[in-house]
N, C-alpha and C positions, 0 to 999 in steps of 0.2 A: 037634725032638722035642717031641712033645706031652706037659705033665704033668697027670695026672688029680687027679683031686679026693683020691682016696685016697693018690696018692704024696704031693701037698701033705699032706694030714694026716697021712701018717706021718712024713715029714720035720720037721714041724712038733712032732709026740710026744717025736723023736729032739733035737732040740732043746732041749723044756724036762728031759726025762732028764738030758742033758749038764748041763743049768745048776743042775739038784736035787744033784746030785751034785758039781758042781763048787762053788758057791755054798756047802754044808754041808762042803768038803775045807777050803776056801781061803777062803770068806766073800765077802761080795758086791762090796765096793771092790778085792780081788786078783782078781777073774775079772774077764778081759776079753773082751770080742765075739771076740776071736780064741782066745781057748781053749775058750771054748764051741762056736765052727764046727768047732775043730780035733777036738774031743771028739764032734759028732755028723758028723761027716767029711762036712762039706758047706765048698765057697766061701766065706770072711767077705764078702763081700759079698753070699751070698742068705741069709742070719740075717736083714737088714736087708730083706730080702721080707717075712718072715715077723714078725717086729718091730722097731719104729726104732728103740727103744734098749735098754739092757740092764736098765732098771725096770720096760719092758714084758715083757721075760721074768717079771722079779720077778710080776709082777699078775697075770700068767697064771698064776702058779704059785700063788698066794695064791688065785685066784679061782677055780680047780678044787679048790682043798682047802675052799673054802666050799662050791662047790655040790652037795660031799657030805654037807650037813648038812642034814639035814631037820628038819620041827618038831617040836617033841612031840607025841606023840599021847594024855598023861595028861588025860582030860578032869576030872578031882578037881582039877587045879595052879590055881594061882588065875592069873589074865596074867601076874602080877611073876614067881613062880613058873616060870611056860614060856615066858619072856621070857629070863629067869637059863638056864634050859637049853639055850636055843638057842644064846644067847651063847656060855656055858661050853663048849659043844660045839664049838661054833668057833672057840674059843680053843685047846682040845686039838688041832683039826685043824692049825690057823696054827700049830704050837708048831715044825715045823723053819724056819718062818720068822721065828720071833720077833725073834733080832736084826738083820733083815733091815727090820723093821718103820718104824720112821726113814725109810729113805730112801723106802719108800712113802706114808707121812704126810706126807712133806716134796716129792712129785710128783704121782705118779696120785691119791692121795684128798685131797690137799691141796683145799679149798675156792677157793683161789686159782689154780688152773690153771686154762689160758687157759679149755679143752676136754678130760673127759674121756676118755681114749684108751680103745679098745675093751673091753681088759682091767679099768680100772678101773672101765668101767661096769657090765660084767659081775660082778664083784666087788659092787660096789653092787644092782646090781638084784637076784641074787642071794639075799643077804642080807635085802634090803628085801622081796623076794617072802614069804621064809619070816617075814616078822613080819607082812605081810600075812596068810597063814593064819592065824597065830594069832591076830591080833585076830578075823578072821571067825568062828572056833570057838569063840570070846569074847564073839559075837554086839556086836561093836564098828564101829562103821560105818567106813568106809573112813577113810586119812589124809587131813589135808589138806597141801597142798604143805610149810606150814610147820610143820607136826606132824612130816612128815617128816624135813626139814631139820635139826630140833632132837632127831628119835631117833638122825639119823645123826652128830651134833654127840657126843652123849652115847657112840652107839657107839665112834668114832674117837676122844674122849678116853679112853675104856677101852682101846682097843689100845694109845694112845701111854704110858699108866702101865703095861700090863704089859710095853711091849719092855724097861722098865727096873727093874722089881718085882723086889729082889732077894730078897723077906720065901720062908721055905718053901712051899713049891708055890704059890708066887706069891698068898699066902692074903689078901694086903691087896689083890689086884687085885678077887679075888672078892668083898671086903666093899666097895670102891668100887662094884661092881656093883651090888649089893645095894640099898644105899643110892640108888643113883642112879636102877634101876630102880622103888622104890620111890616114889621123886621123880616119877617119871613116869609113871607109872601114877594117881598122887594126881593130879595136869595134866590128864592124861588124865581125870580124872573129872568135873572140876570145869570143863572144856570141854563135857562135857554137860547141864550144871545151866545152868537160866536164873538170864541176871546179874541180884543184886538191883538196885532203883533208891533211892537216896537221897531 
C-alpha cells in the first residue's frame, strides 16, 4: 500500500498531538517513544520514520510554535524595541515548552551538535528569518555569518535563563533581555561606524 503525502502529514500531526499532550501530562523524561506511538495509534517503530528520537519530536514542537510569530510590524519601535517583541512573543509561544527547554539546549540547539537535525534548523531559521525582517524594516544591511552566530548565542542564553526564571512572570528573564538586546544593538552599531586608526 501506497502512502501519500497527506497521510504522512497527517500521521505526522497525530504524532506531535500525542507528544503535546503527553509531554505537558507526564513531562518529557516520563514520555517514552512508545507512549507517544501508543497515543497517536501507529507502530513504535514508524514514530522513528517520522522522527529518530524523542527531542526531535520536542523541536518540532518548539519550532512550529516559532514559526507562529511573526515580526512586528510597529514602525515607531526602535530595533531593541522590535527585537524585545519578537523574542517576548516567542517566549509566550515556547511557554508550554519551557521546562522542556534543557533538554533542547542540551541537543538540537546545542552549538556542539555534530549536525543540526531538521527540526532544529527549522527552529533556527525560523527565528533568524523573522529578525531578518526586522533588521530590513530597520534599513540595516543583511547579517554577517558571525553577527549571526552571536544573536543566536545571545538568543539561546535568554531561553536557557527563562527555562529556570523563577522571578514573577518570569520578569528578570525579560530585563536580561532588555539589557542584552540593548547590548546588541549598541554592536550592532558600532560595526557600522569606520574603525578609528591610532
Amino acid at each position: 500500500m501506497r502512502v501519500t503525502l497527506q497521510t504522512k502529514s497527517a500521521t505526522r500531526q497525530r504524532i506531535l498531538q500525542a507528544a503535546r499532550r503527553l509531554f505537558a501530562d507526564n513531562g518529557f523524561d516520563s514520555t517514552t517513544t512508545r507512549d507517544i506511538a501508543i497515543a497517536a495509534q501507529i507502530a513504535t517503530g514508524t514514530l522513528f520514520n517520522y522522527f529518530p528520537t524523542k527531542e526531535d519530536v520536542l523541536a518540532s514542537l518548539a519550532a512550529e510554535a516559532i514559526a507562529q510569530v511573526d515580526a512586528p510590524t510597529d514602525a515607531a519601535a526602535s530595533l531593541a524595541e522590535a527585537l524585545f517583541a519578537l523574542i517576548a512573543t516567542g517566549l509566550r509561544k515556547l511557554k508550554p515548552f519551557r521546562k522542556h527547554l534543557p533538554v533542547l539546549l542540551e541537543t538540537a540547539l546545542s552549538p556542539l551538535a555534530k549536525a543540526p537535525d531538521e527540526a532544529a534548523a527549522s527552529l533556527r531559521t525560523a527565528h533568524l528569518e523573522a529578525v531578518a525582517k526586522l533588521l530590513a524594516a530597520h534599513a540595516h544591511a543583511p547579517l554577517s555569518p558571525t553577527t549571526l552566530q552571536l544573536f543566536w548565542t545571545l538568543y539561546t542564553g535568554v531561553l536557557a535563563f527563562w527555562a529556570s526564571d523563577n522571578s514573577p512572570k518570569q520578569e528578570d528573564t525579560l530585563a536580561l533581555l532588555d539589557d542584552s538586546l540593548d547590548m546588541f544593538v549598541a554592536w550592532l552599531r558600532a560595526q557600522g561606524r569606520p574603525q578609528r586608526r591610532n
